[in-house]
MDAnalysis code that builds the backbone (N, CA, C; Angstrom):
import MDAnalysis as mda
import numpy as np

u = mda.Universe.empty(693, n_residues=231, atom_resindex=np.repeat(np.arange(231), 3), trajectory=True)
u.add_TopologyAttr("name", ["N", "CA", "C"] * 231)
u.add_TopologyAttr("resid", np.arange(1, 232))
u.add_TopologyAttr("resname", ["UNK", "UNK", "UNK", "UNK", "UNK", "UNK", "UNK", "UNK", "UNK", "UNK", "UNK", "UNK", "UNK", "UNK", "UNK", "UNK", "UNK", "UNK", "UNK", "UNK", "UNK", "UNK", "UNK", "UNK", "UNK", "UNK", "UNK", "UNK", "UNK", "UNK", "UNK", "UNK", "UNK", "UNK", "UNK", "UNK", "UNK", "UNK", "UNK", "UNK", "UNK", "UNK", "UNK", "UNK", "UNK", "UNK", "UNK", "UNK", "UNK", "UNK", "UNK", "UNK", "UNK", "UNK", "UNK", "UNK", "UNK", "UNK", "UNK", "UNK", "UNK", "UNK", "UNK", "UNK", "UNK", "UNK", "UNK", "UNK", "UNK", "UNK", "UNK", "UNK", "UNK", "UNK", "UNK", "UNK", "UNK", "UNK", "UNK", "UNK", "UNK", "UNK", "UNK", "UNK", "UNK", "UNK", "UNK", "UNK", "UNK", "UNK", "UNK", "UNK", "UNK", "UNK", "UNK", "UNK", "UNK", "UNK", "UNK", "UNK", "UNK", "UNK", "UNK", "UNK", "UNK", "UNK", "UNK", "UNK", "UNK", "UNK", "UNK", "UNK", "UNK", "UNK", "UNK", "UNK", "UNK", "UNK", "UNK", "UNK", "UNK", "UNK", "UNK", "UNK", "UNK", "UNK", "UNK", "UNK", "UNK", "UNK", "UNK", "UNK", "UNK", "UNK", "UNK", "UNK", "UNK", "UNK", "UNK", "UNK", "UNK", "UNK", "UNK", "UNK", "UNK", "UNK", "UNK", "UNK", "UNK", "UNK", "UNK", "UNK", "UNK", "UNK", "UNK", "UNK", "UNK", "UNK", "UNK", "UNK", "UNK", "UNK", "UNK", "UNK", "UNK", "UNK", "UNK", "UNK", "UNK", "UNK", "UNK", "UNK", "UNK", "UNK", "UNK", "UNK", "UNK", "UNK", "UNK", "UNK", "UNK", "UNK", "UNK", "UNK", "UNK", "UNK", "UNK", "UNK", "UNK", "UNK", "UNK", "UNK", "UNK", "UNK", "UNK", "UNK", "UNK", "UNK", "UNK", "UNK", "UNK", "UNK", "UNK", "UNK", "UNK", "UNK", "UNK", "UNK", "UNK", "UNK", "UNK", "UNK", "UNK", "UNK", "UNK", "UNK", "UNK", "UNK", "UNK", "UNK", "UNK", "UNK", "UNK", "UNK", "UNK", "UNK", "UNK", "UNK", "UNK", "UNK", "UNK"])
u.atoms.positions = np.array([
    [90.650, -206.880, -50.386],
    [91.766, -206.133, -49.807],
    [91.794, -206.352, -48.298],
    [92.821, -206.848, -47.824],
    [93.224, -207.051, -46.465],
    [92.909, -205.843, -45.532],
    [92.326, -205.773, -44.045],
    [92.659, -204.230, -43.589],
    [93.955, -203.929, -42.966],
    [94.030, -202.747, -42.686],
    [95.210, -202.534, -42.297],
    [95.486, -202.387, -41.067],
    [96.523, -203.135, -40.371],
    [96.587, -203.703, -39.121],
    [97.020, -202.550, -38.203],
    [96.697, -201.964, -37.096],
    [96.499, -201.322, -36.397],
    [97.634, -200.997, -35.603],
    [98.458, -199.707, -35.667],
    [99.593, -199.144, -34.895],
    [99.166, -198.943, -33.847],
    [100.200, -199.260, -32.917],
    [100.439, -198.850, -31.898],
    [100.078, -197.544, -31.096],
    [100.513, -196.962, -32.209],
    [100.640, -195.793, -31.723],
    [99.196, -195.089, -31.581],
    [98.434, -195.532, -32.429],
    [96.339, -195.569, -32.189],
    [96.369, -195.776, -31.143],
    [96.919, -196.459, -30.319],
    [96.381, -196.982, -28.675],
    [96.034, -195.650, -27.628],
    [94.568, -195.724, -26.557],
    [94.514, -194.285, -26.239],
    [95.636, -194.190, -25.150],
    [96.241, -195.971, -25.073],
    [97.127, -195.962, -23.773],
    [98.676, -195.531, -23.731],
    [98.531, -195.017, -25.400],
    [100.489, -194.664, -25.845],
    [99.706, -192.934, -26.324],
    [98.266, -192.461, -25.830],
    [98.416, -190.574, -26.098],
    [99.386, -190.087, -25.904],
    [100.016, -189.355, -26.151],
    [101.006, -188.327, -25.606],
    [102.248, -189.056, -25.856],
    [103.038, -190.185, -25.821],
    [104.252, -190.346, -26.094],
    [104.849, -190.181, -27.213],
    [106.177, -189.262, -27.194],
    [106.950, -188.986, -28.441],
    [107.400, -190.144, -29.226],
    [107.504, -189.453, -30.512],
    [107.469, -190.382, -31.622],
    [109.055, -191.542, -31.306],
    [110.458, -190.813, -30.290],
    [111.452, -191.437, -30.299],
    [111.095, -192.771, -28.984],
    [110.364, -192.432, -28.082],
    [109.964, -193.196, -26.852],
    [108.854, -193.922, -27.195],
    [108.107, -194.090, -28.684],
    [107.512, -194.818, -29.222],
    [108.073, -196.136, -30.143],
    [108.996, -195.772, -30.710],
    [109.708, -196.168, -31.344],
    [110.730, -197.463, -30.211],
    [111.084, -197.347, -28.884],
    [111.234, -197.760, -28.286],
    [110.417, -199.382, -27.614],
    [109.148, -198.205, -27.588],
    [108.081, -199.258, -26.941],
    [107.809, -200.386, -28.286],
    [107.859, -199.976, -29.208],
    [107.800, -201.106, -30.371],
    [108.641, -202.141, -31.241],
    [110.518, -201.487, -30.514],
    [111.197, -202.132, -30.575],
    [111.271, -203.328, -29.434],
    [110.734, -202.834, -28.345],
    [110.310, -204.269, -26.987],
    [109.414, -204.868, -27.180],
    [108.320, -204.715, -28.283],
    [107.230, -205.911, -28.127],
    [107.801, -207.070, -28.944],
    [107.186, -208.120, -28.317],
    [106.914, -209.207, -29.113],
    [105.849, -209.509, -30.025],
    [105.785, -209.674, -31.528],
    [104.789, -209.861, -32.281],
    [104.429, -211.068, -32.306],
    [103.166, -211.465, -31.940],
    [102.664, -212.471, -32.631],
    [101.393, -212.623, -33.130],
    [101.078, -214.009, -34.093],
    [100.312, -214.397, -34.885],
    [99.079, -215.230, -34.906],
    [98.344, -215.222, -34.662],
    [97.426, -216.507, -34.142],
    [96.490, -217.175, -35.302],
    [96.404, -218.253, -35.195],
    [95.664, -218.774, -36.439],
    [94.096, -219.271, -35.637],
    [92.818, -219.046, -36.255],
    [91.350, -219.706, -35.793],
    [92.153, -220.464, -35.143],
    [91.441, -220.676, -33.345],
    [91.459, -221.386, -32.843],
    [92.688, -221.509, -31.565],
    [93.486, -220.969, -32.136],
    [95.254, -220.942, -31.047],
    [94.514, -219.999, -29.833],
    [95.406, -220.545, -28.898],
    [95.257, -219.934, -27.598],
    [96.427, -218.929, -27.039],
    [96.114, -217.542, -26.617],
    [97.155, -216.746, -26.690],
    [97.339, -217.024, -25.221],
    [96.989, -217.576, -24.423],
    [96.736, -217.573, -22.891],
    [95.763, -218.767, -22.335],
    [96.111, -219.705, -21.539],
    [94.915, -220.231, -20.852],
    [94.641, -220.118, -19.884],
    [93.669, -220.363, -18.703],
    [92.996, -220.224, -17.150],
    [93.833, -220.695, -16.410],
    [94.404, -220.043, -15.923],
    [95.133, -220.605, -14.114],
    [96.798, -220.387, -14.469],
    [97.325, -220.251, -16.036],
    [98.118, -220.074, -17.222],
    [98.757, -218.394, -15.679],
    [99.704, -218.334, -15.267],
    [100.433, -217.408, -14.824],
    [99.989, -215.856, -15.625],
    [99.804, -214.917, -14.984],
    [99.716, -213.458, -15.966],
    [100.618, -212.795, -16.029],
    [101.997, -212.910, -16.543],
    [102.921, -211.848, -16.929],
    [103.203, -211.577, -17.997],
    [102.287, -211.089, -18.651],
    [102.473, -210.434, -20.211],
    [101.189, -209.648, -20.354],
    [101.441, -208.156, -20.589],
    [100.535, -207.559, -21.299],
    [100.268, -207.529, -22.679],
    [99.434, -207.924, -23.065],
    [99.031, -207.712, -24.771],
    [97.926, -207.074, -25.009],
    [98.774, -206.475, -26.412],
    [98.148, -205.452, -27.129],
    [97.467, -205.821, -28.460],
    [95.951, -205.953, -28.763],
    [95.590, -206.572, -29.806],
    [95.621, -205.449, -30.908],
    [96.456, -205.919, -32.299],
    [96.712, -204.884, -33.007],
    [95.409, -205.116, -34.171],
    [95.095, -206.920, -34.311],
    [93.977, -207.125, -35.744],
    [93.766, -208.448, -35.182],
    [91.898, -208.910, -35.644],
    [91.254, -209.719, -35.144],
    [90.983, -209.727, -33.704],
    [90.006, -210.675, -33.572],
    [89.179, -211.231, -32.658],
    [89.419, -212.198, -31.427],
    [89.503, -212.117, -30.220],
    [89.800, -213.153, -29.441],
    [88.016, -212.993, -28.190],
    [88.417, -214.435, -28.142],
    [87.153, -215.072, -27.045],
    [87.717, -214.956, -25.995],
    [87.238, -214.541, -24.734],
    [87.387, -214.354, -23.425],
    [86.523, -215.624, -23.162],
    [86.563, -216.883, -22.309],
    [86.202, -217.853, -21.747],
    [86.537, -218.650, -20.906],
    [85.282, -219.383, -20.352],
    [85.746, -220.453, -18.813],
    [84.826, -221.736, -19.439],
    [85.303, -222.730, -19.023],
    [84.535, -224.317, -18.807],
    [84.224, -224.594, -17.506],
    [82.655, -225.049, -17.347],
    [82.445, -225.359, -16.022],
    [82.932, -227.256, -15.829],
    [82.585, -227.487, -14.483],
    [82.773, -228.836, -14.492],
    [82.249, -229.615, -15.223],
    [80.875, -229.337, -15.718],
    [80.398, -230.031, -16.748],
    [80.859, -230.116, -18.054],
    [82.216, -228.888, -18.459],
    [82.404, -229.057, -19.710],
    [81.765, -228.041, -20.476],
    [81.141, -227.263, -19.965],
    [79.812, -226.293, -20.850],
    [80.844, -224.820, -20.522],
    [80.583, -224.622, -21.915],
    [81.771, -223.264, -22.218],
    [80.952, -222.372, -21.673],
    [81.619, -220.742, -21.627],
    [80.673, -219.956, -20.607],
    [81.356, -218.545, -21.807],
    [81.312, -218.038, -21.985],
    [82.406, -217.069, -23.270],
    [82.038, -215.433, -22.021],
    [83.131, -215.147, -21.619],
    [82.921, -213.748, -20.666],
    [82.608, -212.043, -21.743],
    [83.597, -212.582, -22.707],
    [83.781, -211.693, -23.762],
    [84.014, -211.986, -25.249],
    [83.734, -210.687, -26.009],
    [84.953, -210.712, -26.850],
    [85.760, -209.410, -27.493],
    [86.545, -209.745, -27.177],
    [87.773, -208.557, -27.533],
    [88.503, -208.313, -29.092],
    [88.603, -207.178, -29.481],
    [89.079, -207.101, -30.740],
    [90.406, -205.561, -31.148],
    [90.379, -205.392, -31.961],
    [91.282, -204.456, -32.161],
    [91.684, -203.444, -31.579],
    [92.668, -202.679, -30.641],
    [92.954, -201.948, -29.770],
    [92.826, -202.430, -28.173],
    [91.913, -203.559, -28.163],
    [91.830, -203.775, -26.966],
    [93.554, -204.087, -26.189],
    [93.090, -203.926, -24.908],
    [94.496, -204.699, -24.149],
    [94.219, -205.456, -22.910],
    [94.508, -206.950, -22.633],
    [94.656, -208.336, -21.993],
    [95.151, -208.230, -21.031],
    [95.533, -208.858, -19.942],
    [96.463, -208.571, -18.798],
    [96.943, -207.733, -17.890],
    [96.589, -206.669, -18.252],
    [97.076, -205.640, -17.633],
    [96.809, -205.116, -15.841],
    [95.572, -206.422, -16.120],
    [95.317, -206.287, -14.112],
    [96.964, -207.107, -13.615],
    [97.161, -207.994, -14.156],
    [98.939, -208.127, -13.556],
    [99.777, -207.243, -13.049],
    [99.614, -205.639, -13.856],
    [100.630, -204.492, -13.278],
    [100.637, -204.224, -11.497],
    [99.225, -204.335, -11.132],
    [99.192, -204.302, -9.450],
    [98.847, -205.561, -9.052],
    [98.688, -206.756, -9.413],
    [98.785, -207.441, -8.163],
    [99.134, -208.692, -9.166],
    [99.468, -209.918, -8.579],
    [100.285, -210.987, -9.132],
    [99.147, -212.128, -9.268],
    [98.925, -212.615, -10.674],
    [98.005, -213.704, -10.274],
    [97.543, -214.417, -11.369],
    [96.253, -215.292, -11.704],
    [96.593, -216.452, -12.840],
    [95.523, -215.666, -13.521],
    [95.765, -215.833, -15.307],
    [94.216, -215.837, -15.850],
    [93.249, -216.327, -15.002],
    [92.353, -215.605, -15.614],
    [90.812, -216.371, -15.295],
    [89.651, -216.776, -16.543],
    [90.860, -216.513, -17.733],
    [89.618, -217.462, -18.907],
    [90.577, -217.830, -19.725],
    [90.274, -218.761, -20.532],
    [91.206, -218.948, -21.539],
    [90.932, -217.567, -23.031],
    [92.079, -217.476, -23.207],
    [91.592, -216.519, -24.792],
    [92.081, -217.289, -26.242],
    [91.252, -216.859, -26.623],
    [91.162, -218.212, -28.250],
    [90.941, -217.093, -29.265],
    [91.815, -216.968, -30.400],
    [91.351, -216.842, -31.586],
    [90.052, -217.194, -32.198],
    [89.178, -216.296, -32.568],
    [88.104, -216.622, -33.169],
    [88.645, -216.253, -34.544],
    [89.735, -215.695, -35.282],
    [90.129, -215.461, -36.542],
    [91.932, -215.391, -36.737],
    [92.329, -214.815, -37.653],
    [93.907, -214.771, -37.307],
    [94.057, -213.263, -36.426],
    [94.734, -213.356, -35.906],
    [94.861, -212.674, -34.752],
    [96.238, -212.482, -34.620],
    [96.364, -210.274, -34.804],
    [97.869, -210.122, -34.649],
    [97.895, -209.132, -33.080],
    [98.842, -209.721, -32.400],
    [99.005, -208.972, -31.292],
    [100.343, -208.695, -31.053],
    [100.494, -207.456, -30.008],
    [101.913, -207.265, -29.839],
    [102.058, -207.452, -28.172],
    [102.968, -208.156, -27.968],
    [102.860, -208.613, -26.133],
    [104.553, -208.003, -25.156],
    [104.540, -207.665, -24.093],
    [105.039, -206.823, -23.291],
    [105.211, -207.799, -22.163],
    [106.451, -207.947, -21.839],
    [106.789, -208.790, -20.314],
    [106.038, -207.802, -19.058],
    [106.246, -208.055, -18.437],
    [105.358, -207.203, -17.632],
    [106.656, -206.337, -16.942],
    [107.648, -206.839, -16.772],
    [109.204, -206.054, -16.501],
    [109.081, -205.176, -17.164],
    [108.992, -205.246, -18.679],
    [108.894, -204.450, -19.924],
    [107.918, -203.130, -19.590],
    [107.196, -203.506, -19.061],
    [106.075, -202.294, -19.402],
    [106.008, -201.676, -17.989],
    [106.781, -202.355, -16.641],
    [106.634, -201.605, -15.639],
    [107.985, -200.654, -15.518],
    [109.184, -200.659, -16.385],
    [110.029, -199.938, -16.801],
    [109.010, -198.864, -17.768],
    [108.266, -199.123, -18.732],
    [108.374, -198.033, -19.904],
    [107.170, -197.007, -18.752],
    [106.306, -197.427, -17.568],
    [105.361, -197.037, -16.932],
    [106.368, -196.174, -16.079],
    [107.071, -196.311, -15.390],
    [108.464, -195.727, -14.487],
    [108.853, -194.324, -15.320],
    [109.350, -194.031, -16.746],
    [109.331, -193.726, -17.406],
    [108.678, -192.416, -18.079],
    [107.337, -193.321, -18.081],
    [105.977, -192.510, -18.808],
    [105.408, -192.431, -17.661],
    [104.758, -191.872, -16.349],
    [103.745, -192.309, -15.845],
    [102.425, -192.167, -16.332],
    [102.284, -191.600, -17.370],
    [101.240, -190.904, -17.812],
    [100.511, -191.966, -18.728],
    [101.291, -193.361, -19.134],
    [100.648, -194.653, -19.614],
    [99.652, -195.061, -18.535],
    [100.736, -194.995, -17.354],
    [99.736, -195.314, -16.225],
    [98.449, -195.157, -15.731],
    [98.175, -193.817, -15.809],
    [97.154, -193.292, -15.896],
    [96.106, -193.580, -17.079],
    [96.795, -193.945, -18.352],
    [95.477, -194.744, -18.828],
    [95.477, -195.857, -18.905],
    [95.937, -196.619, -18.507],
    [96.085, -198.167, -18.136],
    [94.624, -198.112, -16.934],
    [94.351, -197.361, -16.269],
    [94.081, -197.605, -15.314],
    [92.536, -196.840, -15.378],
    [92.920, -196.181, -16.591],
    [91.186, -195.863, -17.039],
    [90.774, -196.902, -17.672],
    [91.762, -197.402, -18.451],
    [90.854, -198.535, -19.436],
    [90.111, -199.817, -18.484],
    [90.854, -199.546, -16.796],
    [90.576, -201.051, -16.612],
    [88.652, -200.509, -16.199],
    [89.256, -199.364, -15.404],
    [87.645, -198.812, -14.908],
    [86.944, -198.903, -15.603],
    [87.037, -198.459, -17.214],
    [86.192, -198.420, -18.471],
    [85.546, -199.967, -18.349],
    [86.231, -200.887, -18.552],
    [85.764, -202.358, -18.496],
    [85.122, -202.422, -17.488],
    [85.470, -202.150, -15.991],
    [84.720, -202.835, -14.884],
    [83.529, -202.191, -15.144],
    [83.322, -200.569, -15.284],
    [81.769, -200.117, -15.322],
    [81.082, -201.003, -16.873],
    [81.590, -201.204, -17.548],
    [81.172, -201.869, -18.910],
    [80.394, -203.578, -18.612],
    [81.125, -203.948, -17.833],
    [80.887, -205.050, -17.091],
    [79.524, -205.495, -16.105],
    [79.580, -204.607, -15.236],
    [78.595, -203.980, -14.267],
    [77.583, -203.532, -15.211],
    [77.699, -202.587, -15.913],
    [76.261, -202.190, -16.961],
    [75.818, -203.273, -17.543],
    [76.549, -204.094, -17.922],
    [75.953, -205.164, -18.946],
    [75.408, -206.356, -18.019],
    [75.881, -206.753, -16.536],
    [75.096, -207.246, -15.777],
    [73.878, -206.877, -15.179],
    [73.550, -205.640, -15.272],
    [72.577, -204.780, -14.574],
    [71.640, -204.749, -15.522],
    [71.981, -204.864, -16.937],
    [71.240, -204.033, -17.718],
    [70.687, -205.345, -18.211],
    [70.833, -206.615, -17.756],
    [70.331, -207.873, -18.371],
    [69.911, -208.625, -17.380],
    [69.920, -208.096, -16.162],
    [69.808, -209.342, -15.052],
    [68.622, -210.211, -15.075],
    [67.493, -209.330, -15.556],
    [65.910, -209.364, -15.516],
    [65.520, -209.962, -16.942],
    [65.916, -209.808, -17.653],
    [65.856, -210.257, -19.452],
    [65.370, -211.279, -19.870],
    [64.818, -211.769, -20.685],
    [64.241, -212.714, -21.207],
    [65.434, -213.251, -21.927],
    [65.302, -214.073, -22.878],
    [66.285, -214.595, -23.990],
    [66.308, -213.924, -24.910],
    [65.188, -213.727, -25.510],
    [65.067, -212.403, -26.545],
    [65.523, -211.123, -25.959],
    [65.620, -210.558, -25.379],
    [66.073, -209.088, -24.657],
    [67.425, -209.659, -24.273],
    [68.196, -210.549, -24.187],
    [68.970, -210.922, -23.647],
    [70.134, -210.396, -25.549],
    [69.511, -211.425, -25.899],
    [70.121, -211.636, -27.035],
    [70.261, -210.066, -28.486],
    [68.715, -209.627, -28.582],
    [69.099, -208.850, -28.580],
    [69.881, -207.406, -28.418],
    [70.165, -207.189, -26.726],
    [71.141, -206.351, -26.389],
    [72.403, -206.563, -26.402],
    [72.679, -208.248, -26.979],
    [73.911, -208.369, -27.490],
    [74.325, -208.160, -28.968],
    [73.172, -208.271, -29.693],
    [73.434, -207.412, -31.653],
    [73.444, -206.233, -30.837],
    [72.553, -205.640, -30.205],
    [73.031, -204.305, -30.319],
    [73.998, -203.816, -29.848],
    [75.069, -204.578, -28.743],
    [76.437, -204.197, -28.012],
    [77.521, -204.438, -29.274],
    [77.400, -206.038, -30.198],
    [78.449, -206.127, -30.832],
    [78.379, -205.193, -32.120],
    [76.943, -204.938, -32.798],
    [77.120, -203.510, -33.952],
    [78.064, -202.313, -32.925],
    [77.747, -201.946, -32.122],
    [78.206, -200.342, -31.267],
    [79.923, -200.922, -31.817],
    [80.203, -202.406, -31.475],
    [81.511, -202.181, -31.013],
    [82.315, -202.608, -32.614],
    [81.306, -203.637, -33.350],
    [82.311, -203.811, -34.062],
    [81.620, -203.620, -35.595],
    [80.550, -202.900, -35.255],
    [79.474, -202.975, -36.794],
    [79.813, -201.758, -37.743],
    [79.944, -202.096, -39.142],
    [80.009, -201.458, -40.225],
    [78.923, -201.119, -41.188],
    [78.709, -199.794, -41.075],
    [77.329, -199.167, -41.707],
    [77.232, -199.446, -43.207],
    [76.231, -200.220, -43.710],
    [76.338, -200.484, -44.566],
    [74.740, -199.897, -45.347],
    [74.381, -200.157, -46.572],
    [73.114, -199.424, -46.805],
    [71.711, -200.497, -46.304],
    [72.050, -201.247, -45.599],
    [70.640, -201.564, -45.126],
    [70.715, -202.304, -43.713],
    [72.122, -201.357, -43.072],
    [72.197, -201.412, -41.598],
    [73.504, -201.841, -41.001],
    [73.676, -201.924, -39.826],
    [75.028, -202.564, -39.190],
    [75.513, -204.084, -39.641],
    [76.500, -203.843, -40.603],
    [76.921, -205.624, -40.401],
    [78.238, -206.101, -39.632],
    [77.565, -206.580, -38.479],
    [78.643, -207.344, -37.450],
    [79.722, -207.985, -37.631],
    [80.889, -207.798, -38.106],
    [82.044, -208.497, -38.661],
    [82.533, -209.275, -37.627],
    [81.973, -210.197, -37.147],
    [82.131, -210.947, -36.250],
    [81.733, -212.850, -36.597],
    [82.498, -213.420, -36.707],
    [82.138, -214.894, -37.317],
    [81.613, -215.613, -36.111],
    [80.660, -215.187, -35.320],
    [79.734, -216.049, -34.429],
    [78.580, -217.102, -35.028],
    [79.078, -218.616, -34.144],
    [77.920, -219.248, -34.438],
    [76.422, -218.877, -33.478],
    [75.780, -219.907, -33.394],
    [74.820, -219.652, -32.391],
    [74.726, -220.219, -31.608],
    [76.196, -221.200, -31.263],
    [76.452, -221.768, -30.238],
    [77.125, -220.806, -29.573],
    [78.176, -220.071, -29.760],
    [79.131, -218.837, -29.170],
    [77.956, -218.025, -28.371],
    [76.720, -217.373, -29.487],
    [75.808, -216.214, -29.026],
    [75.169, -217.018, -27.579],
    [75.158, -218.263, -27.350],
    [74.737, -219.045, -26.491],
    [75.334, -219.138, -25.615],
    [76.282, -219.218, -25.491],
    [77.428, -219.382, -24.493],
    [77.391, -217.590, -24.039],
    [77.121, -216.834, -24.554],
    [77.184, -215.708, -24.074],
    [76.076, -214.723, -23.123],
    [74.932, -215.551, -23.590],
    [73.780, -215.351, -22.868],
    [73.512, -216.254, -21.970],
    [73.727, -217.627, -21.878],
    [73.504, -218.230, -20.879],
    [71.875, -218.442, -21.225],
    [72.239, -219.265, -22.527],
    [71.019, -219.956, -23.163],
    [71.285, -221.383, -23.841],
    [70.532, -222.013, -24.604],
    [70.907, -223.144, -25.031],
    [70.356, -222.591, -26.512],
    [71.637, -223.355, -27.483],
    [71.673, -223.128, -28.929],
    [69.839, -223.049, -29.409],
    [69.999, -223.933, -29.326],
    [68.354, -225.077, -29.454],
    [67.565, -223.011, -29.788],
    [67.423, -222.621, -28.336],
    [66.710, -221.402, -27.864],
    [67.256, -220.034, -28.774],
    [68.275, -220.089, -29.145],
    [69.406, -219.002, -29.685],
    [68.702, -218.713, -31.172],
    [68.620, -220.173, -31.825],
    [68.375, -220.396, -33.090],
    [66.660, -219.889, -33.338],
    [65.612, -220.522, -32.463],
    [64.317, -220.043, -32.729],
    [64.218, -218.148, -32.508],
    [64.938, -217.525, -31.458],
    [65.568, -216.236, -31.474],
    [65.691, -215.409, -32.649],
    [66.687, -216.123, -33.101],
    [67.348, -215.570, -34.359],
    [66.137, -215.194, -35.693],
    [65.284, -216.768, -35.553],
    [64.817, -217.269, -36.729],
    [63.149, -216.142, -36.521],
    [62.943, -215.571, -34.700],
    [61.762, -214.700, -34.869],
    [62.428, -213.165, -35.794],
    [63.899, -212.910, -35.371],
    [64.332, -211.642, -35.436],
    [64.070, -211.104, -36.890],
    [64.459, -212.245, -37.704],
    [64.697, -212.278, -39.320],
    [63.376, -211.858, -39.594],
    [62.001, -212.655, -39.219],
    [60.508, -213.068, -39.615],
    [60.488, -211.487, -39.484],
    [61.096, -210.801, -38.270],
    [60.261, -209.793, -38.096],
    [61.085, -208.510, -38.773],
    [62.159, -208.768, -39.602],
    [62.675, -207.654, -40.429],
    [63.533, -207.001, -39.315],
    [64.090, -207.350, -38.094],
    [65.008, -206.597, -37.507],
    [66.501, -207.191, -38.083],
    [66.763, -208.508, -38.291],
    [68.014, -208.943, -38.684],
    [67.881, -209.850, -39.728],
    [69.455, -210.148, -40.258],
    [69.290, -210.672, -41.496],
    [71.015, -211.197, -41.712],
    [71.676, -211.970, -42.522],
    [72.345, -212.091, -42.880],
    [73.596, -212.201, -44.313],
    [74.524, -211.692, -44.095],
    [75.398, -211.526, -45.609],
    [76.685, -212.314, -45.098],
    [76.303, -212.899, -45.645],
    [77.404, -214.449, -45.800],
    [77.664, -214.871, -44.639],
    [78.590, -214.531, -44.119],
    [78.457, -215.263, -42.603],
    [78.570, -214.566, -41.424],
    [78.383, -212.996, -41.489],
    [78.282, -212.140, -40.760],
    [76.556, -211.525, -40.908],
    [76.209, -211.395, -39.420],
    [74.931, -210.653, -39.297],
    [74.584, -209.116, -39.304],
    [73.274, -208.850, -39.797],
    [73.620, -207.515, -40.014],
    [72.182, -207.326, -39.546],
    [72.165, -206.088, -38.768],
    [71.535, -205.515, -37.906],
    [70.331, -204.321, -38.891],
    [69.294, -204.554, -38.851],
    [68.932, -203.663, -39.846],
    [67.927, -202.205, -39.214],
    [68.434, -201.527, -39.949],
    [67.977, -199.698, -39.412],
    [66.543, -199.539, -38.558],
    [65.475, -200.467, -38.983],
    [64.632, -200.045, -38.385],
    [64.807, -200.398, -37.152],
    [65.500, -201.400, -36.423],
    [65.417, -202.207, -35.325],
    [66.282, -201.205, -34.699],
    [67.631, -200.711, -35.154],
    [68.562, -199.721, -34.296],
    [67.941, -198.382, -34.213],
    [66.711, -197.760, -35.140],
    [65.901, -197.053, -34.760],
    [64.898, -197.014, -33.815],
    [64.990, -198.174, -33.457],
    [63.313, -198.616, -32.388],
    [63.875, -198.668, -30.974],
    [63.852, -197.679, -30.109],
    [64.003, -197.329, -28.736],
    [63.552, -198.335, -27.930],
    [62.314, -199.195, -28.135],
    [62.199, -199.630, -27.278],
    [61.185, -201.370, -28.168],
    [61.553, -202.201, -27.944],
    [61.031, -203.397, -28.987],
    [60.490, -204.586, -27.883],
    [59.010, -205.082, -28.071],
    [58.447, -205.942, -27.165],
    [58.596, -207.014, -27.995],
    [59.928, -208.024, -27.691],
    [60.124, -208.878, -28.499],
    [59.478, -209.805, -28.302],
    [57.681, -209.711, -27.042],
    [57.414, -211.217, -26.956],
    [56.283, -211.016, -28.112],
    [55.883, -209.977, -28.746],
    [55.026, -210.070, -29.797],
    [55.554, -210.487, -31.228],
    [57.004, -210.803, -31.176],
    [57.864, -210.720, -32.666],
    [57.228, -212.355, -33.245],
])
């Protein structure tokens, strides 16, 4: 059974608007569709469109000169894209890629600085969500600066269960189709390193896998504090 793709009106950034001035805001979006792999946006790509991810997964990413992908994020259902455009004028800074099919609903930026005129009270959470990210951002640099690969990697199962894991009876499974080249690109490791990682985590009964999603298992999200150089 398919899930069911995510209203609008769930967004914490449409609280409070009536059901007729909703109805509005959803007659102005543009829907679209993304298939594995399509790019909803690329780097240096102009920012005038806010989007609203209604279902699936998109990669936040940069290529250095060498060609070596760098992945900043990844974003999924409810999230919203662009929206630093509303105050100041300027280009992406990663490309965003479908990691699955991917439905979003997108807003000219005219569009949404009328329905903001309007509502101001969108405004106001437009502008929490961005803070929400920047401190989210900042924690997750702070909280890894010092890290090993293993501590590295693991505080990323444990960020993507929080965000996208489904309790299942023998722990969080990450509905997330990452290889261990992606988890690599995200730590700022090499696959090679990602994979022996992975392959201590399993040995040691913290993780495990069901089909092609990883799943995080109870004792490990029970364990406060884990010296992964003994694993």
């Amino acid at each position: 059974m398919s899930k069911c793709i995510l209203c609008l009106r769930s967004l914490p950034i449409f609280d409070g608007l009536a059901m007729e001035d909703f109805k509005n805001v959803c007659l102005n979006a543009s829907k679209i569709t993304l298939k594995k792999g399509d790019f909803l946006f690329c780097r240096e790509q102009a920012a005038d469109t806010i989007y609203l991810i209604k279902e699936g997964i998109i990669k936040l990413a940069q290529c250095t000169e060498e060609g070596k992908e760098i992945i900043l994020d990844i974003v999924g259902r409810g999230n919203v894209l662009g929206e630093m455009a509303l105050f100041k004028k300027q280009k992406h800074l990663s490309d965003a890629v479908a990691l699955e099919e991917v439905h979003v609903c997108a807003f000219s930026l005219s569009q949404f600085e009328t329905l903001i005129k309007n509502k101001p009270n969108i405004a106001l959470s437009v502008i929490a969500n961005l803070g929400q990210k920047l401190y989210s951002a900042m924690q997750q640099l702070s909280d890894t600066a010092n890290y090993s690969v293993e501590d590295k990697l693991l505080a990323l199962f444990f960020r993507l269960a929080k965000e996208y894991g489904k309790e299942t009876s023998s722990g969080q499974l990450i509905e997330l189709n990452l290889t261990q080249q992606d988890m690599a690109n995200m730590i700022g490791a090499s696959r090679v390193m990602v994979a022996q990682v992975i392959k201590k985590f399993k040995e040691a009964g913290f993780l495990t896998k069901q089909g092609r999603y990883y799943v995080l298992k109870d004792q490990c999200l029970n364990t406060k504090f884990i010296n992964t150089e003994a694993l």
